[in-house]
C-alpha positions as CSV (number, residue, x, y, z in Angstrom):
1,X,6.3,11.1,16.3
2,X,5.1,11.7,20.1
3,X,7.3,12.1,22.6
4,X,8.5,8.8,24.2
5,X,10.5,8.7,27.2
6,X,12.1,6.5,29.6
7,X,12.9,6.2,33.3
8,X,16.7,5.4,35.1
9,X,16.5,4.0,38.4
10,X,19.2,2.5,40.7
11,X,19.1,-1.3,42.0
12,X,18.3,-0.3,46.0
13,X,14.6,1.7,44.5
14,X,11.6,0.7,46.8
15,X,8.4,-1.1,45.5
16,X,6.0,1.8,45.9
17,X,8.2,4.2,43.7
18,X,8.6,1.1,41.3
19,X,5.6,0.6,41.3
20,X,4.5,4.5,40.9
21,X,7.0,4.7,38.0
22,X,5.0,1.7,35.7
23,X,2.0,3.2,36.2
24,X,3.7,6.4,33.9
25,X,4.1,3.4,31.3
26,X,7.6,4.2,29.8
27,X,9.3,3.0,27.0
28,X,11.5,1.0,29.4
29,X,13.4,1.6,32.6
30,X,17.2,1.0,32.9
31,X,18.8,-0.2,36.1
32,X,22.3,1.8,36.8
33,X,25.1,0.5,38.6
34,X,28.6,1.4,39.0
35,X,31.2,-0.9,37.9
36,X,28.3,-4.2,38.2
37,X,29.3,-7.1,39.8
38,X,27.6,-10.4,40.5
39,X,25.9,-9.8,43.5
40,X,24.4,-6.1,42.3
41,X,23.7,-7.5,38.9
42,X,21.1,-10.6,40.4
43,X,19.4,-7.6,42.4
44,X,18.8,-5.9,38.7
45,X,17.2,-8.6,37.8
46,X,15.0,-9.5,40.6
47,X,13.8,-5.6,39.4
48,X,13.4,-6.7,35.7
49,X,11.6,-9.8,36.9
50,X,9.1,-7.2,38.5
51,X,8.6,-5.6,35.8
52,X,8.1,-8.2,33.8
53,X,5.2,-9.8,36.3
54,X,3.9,-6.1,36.8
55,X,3.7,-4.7,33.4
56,X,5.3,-4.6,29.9
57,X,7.7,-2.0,30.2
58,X,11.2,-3.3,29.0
59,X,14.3,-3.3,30.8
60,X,17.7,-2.3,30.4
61,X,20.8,-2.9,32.7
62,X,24.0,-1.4,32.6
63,X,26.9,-3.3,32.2
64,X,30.6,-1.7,32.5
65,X,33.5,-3.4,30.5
66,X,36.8,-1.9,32.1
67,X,36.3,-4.3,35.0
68,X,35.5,-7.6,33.4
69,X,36.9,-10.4,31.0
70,X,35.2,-12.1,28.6
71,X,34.2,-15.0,30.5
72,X,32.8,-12.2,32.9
73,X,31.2,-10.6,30.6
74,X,29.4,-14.1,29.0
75,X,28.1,-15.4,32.0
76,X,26.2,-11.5,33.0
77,X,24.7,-11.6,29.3
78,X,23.4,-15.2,30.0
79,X,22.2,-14.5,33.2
80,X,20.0,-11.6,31.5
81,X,19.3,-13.4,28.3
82,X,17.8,-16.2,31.0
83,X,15.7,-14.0,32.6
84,X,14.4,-12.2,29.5
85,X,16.4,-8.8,29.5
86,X,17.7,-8.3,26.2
87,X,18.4,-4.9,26.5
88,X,21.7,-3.6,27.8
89,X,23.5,-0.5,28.2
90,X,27.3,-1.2,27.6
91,X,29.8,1.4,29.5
92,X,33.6,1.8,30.1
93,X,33.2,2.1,33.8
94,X,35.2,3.7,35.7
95,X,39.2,3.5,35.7
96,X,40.9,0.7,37.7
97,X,44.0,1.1,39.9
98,X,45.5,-1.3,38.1
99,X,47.8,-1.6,34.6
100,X,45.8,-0.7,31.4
101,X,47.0,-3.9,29.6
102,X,45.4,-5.9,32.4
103,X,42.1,-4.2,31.0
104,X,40.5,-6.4,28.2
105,X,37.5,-3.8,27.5
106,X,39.4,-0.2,27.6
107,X,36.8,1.4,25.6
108,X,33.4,0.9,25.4
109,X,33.2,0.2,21.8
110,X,35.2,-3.1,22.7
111,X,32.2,-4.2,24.4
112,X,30.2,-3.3,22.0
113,X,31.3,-5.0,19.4
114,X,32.2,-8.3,22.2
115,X,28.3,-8.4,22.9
116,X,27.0,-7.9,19.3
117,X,29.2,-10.9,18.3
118,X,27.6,-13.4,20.9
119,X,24.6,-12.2,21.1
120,X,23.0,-10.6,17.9
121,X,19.6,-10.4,19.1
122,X,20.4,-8.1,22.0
123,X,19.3,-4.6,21.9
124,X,22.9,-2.3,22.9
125,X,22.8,1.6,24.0
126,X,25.4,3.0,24.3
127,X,25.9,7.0,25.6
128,X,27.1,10.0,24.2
129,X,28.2,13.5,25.6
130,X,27.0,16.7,25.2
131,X,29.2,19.3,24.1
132,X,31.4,17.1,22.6
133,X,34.6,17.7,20.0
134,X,34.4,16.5,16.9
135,X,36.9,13.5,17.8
136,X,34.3,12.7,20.3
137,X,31.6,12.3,17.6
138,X,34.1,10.6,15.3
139,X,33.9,8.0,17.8
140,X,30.4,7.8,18.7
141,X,29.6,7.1,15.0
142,X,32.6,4.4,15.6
143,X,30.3,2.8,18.7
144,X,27.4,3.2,16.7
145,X,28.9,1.4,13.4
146,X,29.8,-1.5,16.0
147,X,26.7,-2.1,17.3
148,X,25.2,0.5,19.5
149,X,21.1,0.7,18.7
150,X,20.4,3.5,20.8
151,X,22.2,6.3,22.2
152,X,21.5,7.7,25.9
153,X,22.7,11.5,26.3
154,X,24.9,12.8,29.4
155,X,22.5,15.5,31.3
156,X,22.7,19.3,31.3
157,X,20.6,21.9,32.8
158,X,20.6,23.7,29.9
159,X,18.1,22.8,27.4
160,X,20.5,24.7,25.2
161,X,23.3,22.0,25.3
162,X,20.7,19.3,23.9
163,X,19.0,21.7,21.1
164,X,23.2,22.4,19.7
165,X,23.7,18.7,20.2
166,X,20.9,18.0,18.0
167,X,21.9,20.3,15.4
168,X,25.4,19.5,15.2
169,X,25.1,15.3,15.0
170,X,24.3,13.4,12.1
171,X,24.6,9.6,13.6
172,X,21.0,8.8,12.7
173,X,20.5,6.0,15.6
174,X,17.6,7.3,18.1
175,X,19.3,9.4,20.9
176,X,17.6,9.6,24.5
177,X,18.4,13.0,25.8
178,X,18.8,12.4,29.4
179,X,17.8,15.2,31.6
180,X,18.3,15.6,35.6
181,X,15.0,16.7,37.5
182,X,15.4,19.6,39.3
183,X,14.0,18.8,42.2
184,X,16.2,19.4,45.1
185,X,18.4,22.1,46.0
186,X,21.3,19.7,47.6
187,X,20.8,17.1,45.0
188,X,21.4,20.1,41.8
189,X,23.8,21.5,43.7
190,X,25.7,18.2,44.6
191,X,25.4,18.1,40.2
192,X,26.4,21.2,39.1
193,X,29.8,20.3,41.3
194,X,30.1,17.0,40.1
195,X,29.6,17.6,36.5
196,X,30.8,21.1,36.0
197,X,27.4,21.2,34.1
198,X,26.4,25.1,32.7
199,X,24.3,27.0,35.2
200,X,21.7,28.8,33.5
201,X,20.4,32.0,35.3
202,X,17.2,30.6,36.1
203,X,19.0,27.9,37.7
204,X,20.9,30.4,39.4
205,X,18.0,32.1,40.8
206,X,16.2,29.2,42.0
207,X,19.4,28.0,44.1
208,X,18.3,31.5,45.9
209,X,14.9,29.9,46.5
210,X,13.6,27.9,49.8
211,X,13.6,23.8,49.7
212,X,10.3,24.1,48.7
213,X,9.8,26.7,46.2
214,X,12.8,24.9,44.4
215,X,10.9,21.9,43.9
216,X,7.8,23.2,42.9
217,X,9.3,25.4,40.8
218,X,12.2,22.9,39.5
219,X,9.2,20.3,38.5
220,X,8.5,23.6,35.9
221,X,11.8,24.0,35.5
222,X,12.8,20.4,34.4
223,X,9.4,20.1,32.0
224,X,10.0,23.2,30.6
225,X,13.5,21.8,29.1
226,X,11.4,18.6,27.8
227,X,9.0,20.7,26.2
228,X,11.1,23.2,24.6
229,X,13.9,19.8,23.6
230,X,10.7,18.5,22.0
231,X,9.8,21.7,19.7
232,X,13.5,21.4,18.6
233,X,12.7,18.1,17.4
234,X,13.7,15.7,20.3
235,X,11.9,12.1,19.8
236,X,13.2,10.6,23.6
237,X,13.9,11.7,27.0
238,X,15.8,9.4,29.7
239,X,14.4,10.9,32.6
240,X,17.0,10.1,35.5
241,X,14.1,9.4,38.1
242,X,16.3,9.4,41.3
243,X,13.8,6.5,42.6
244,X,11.1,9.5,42.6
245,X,8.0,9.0,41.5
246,X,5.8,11.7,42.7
247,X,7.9,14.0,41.2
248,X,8.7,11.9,37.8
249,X,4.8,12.2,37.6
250,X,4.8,15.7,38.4
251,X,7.3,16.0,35.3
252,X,5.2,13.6,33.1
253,X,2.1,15.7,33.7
254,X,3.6,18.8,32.3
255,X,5.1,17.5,29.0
């Protein structure tokens, strides 16, 4: 099966880079959000709406659960369903200031199964982690036997983390390995202390590398993972774009 892959983008992307990313023709770009509310989720779909006009590319949009009831959640769906996005990428979110039996969605297999139930024709992703326990992949296959369709991965910078990943699962619902492009020295840095992600020595090396050295050579860098994820038997990538395209295409060229 060729490789497929698939960009991320966030709702404030300009129409050039848009634009720039359709003409790589993905699989479909999803629209992240933090905790989505009204007002961020009608921007999302003035971007799927684009797309829609612009190309055939599908469209995904996150939607987070620990912030919404089910009335909340109901009139999102129908917004989407209206406007032709049937795709959707359900998420926790993250945790409220406010008491945990106030929260109707705690975990995001609750919205899983919520959506599947009112809308069965909708397409749900859901994520999974790298490096995870095995209580962790009890209950992705839990998310999964709910609902999920499709499984988007957590990034690493090490192409190592995927290939184990790969190995060690057995949930046979297509998983899109996301990866971060190394692109900018701030931006991996600004990552690596986020995430805690491992920090391979070549990654290492390259933080010892001018602005732009590190992006020519983290285009290489970041393609290189794909290629080698691929020959380990990888089917998707989710290609966090960071509202790049130049450099998406720069990555796309080298797979």
């Amino acid at each position: 099966m060729p490789l497929q892959y698939s960009f991320e983008i966030t709702p404030n992307i300009d129409q050039d880079n848009l634009d720039g990313l359709l003409t790589l023709h993905p699989q479909f770009i999803s629209i992240t959000d933090r905790n989505h509310d009204m007002d961020n989720l009608i921007q999302s779909i003035k971007i799927a709406d684009y797309v829609h006009a612009h190309s055939d590319v599908d469209v995904m949009i996150h939607l987070t659960g620990i912030d919404k009831d089910y009335d909340t959640v109901k009139q999102m769906m129908d917004l989407m369903q209206n406007h032709d996005v049937n795709d959707v990428l359900a998420l926790r979110g993250d945790k409220l200031s406010q008491n945990d039996s106030a929260i109707i969605f705690s975990h995001a297999d609750e919205l899983v199964e919520f959506i599947k139930k009112e809308y069965q024709d909708v397409n749900i992703a859901g994520t999974c982690y790298l490096n995870s326990n095995d209580e962790e992949l009890h209950w992705l296959k839990h998310k999964v036997t709910k609902g999920c369709t499709n499984l988007i991965s957590q990034f690493s910078f090490d192409v190592n983390d995927y290939v184990d990943y790969l190995n060690r699962t057995d949930v046979t619902t297509p998983i899109w390995f996301g990866i971060m492009p190394v692109i900018s020295k701030t931006q991996t840095q600004k990552m690596l202390d986020l995430t805690h992600a491992t920090t391979p020595d070549k990654i290492i090396a390259l933080m010892n590398a001018s602005e732009e050295e590190f992006g020519e050579k983290g285009v290489i860098y970041t393609a290189e993972m794909i290629n080698k994820l691929e020959q380990a038997g990888a089917n998707h990538i989710h290609l966090y774009s960071l509202n790049d395209a130049e450099n998406t295409k720069q990555i796309i060229e080298q797979i």
